[in-house]
C-alpha positions in Angstrom: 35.3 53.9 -115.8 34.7 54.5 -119.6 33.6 58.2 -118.5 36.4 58.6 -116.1 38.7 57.6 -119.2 37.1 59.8 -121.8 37.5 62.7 -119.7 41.4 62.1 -118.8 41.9 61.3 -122.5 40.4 65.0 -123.4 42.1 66.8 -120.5 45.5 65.4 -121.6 44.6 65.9 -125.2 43.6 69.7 -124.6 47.1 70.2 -122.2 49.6 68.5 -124.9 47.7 71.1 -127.2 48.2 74.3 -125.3 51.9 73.2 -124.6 51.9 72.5 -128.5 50.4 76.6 -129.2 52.6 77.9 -126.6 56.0 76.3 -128.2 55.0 77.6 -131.2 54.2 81.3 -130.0 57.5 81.2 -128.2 59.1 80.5 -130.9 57.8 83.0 -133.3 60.5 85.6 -132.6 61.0 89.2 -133.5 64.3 88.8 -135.9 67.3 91.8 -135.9 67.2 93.5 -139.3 69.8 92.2 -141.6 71.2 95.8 -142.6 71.7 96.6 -138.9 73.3 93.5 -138.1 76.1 93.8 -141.2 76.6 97.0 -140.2 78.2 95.4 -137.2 80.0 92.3 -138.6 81.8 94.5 -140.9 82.8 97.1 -138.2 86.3 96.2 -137.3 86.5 97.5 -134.6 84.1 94.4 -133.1 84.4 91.1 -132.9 81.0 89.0 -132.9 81.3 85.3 -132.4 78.2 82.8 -131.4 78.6 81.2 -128.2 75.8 78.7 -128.6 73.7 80.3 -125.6 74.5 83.6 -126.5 76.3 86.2 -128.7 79.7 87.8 -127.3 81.1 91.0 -128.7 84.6 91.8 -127.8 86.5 95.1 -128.8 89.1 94.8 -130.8 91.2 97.2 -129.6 92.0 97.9 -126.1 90.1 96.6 -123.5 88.6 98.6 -120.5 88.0 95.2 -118.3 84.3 95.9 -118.4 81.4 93.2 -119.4 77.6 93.8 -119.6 75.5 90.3 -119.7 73.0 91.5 -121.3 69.4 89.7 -121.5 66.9 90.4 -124.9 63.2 91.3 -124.2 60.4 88.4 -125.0 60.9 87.0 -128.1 63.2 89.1 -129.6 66.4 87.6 -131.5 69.9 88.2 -129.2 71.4 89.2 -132.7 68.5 92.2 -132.5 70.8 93.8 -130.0 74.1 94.0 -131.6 73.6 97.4 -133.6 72.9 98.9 -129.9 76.1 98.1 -128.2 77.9 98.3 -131.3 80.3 101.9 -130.2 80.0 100.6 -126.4 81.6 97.8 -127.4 84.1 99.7 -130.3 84.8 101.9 -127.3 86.2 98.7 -125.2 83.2 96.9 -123.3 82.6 93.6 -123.6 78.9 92.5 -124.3 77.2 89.2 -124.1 73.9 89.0 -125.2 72.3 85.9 -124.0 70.1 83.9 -125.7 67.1 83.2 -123.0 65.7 79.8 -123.0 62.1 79.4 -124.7 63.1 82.9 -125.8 61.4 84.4 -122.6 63.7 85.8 -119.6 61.7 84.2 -116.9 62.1 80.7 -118.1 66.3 81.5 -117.8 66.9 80.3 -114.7 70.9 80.4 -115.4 73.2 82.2 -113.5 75.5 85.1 -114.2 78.7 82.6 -114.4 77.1 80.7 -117.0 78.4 83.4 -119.8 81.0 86.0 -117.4 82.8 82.4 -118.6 82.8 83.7 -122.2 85.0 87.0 -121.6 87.3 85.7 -118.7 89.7 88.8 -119.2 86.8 90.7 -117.6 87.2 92.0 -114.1 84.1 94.0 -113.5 80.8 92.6 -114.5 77.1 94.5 -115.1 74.0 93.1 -116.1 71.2 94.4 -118.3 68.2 93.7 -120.1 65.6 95.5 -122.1 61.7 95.1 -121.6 61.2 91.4 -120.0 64.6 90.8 -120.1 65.2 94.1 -118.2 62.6 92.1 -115.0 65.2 89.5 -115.0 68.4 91.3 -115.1 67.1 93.7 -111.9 66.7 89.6 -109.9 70.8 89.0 -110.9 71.6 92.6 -109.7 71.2 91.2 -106.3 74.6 89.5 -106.9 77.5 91.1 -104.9 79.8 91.0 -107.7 77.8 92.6 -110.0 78.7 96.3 -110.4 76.5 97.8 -112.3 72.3 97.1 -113.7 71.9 98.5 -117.2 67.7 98.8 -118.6 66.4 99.7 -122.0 63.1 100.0 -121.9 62.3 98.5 -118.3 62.1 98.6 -114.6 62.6 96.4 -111.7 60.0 94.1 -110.2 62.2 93.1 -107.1 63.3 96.3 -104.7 66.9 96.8 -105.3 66.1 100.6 -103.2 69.1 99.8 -100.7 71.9 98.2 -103.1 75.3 99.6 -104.1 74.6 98.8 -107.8 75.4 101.3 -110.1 72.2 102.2 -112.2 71.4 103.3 -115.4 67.7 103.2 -116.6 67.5 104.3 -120.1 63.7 105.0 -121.6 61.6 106.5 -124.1 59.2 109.2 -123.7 57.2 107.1 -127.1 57.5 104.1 -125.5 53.8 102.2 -125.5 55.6 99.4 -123.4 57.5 100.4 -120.4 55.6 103.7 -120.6 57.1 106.7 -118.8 54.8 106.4 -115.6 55.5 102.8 -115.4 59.3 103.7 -115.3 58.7 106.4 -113.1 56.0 104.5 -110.6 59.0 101.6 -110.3 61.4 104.2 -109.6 61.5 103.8 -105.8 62.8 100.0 -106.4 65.8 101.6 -107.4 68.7 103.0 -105.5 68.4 107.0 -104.8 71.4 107.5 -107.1 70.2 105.9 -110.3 70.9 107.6 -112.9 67.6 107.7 -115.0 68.1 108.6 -118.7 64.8 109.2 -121.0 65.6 110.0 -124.7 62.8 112.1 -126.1 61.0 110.4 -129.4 62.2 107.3 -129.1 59.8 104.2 -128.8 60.6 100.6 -127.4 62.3 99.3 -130.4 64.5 101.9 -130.5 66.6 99.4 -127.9 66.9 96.9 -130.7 67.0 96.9 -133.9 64.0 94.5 -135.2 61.4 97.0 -136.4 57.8 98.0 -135.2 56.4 96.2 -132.2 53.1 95.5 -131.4 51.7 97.9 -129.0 54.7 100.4 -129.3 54.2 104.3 -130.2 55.7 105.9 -133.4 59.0 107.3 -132.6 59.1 110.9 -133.3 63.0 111.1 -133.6 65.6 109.2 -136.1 66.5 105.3 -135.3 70.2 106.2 -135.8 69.6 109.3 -133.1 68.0 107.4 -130.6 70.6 104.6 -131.1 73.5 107.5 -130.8 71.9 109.0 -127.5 71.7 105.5 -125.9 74.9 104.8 -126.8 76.3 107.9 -125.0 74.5 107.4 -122.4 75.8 104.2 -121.7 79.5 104.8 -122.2 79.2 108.0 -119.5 77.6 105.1 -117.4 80.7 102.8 -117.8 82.8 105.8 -117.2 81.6 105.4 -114.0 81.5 102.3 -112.8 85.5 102.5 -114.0 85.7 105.5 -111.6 84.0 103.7 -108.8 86.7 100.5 -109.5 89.5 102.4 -109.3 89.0 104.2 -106.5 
């Protein structure tokens, strides 16, 4: 019995301590730069206000009736994001950037209502992620109201081949991550129309604004250019999911 008890003592022991390391990993995450992020609360054209569970950016201007939940990648800080929707959203989308539980996507099991609740003037949602958070968003895609699946950086894990979601896949031909042949070997999961947008030079940070991540490739191109060509892309992407509403 003593046996049986030493050994159920050092099992439990060794479980609480790998919980213990991986709260603490988890936690560790990759923090938006503090000059990218002022460059945003002092543009007033945007209002940024903290949700608790996740950070909503509102034009202040006119309104196009668009929202993007939009989900980080693994670890990285939902502030991170806000320099890369920061014209989308001057141009009149709304975008909430969710803060994902344990900072990992997978552990989020929350559903799209959960934040749409934060922009209720909204009348057509899309969902996006980058990296990890990118995995997750493709799952919430399969939601009929959804309009439109926005990725930075990612691809889908779930086959989404034979939806009507409207599809933008942005990448980077530096990216060490979500390599170009992994984006292109996951391209079947996606409908035939999918519009699939690689910027040349940029890395996977370019999709935030956090600085170098391990096992990422140098970016041969500017920060500010790849954050200019995303941001185009994306708007021409909204465009039409506008068009598709309307008519």
């Amino acid at each position: 019995m003593n046996r049986a008890l030493r050994v159920t003592t050092w099992i439990v022991a060794a479980l609480v301590v790998l919980v213990l390391v991986f709260l603490v990993w988890a936690n560790i995450v990759m923090q938006g730069t503090r000059s990218a992020a002022l460059q945003v609360w002092r543009d007033d054209r945007v209002s940024v206000r903290d949700a608790g569970d996740s950070v909503v950016m509102s034009p202040t201007g006119q309104a196009n009736g668009v929202g993007i939940v939009f989900i980080p990648g693994a670890k990285v800080d939902a502030y991170a994001y806000m320099a890369s929707f920061r014209q989308v959203v001057a141009a009149g989308t709304t975008v909430v950037i969710t803060k994902p539980t344990l900072h990992l996507a997978f552990f989020d099991l929350r559903p799209l209502s959960a934040f749409e609740r934060y922009a209720p003037s909204v009348t057509t949602w899309a969902v996006g992620g980058h990296s990890l958070g990118g995995v997750r968003a493709c799952q919430l895609a399969d939601d009929p109201g959804v309009a439109g699946l926005l990725l930075f950086g990612s691809y889908c894990a779930n086959d989404l081949s034979r939806s009507d979601v409207d599809v933008l896949s942005v990448s980077g031909s530096r990216d060490g991550l979500s390599t170009p042949a992994k984006v292109d070997a996951a391209r079947d999961r996606l409908p035939a129309d999918a519009t699939m947008t690689e910027i040349q030079g940029a890395n996977h940070a370019d999709f935030g604004a956090y600085g170098a991540q391990p096992g990422d490739l140098t970016a041969t191109i500017p920060r500010s250019l790849a954050r200019a060509e995303i941001s185009a892309a994306v708007e021409r992407w909204i465009e039409g999911i506008r068009s598709d509403v309307l008519h």
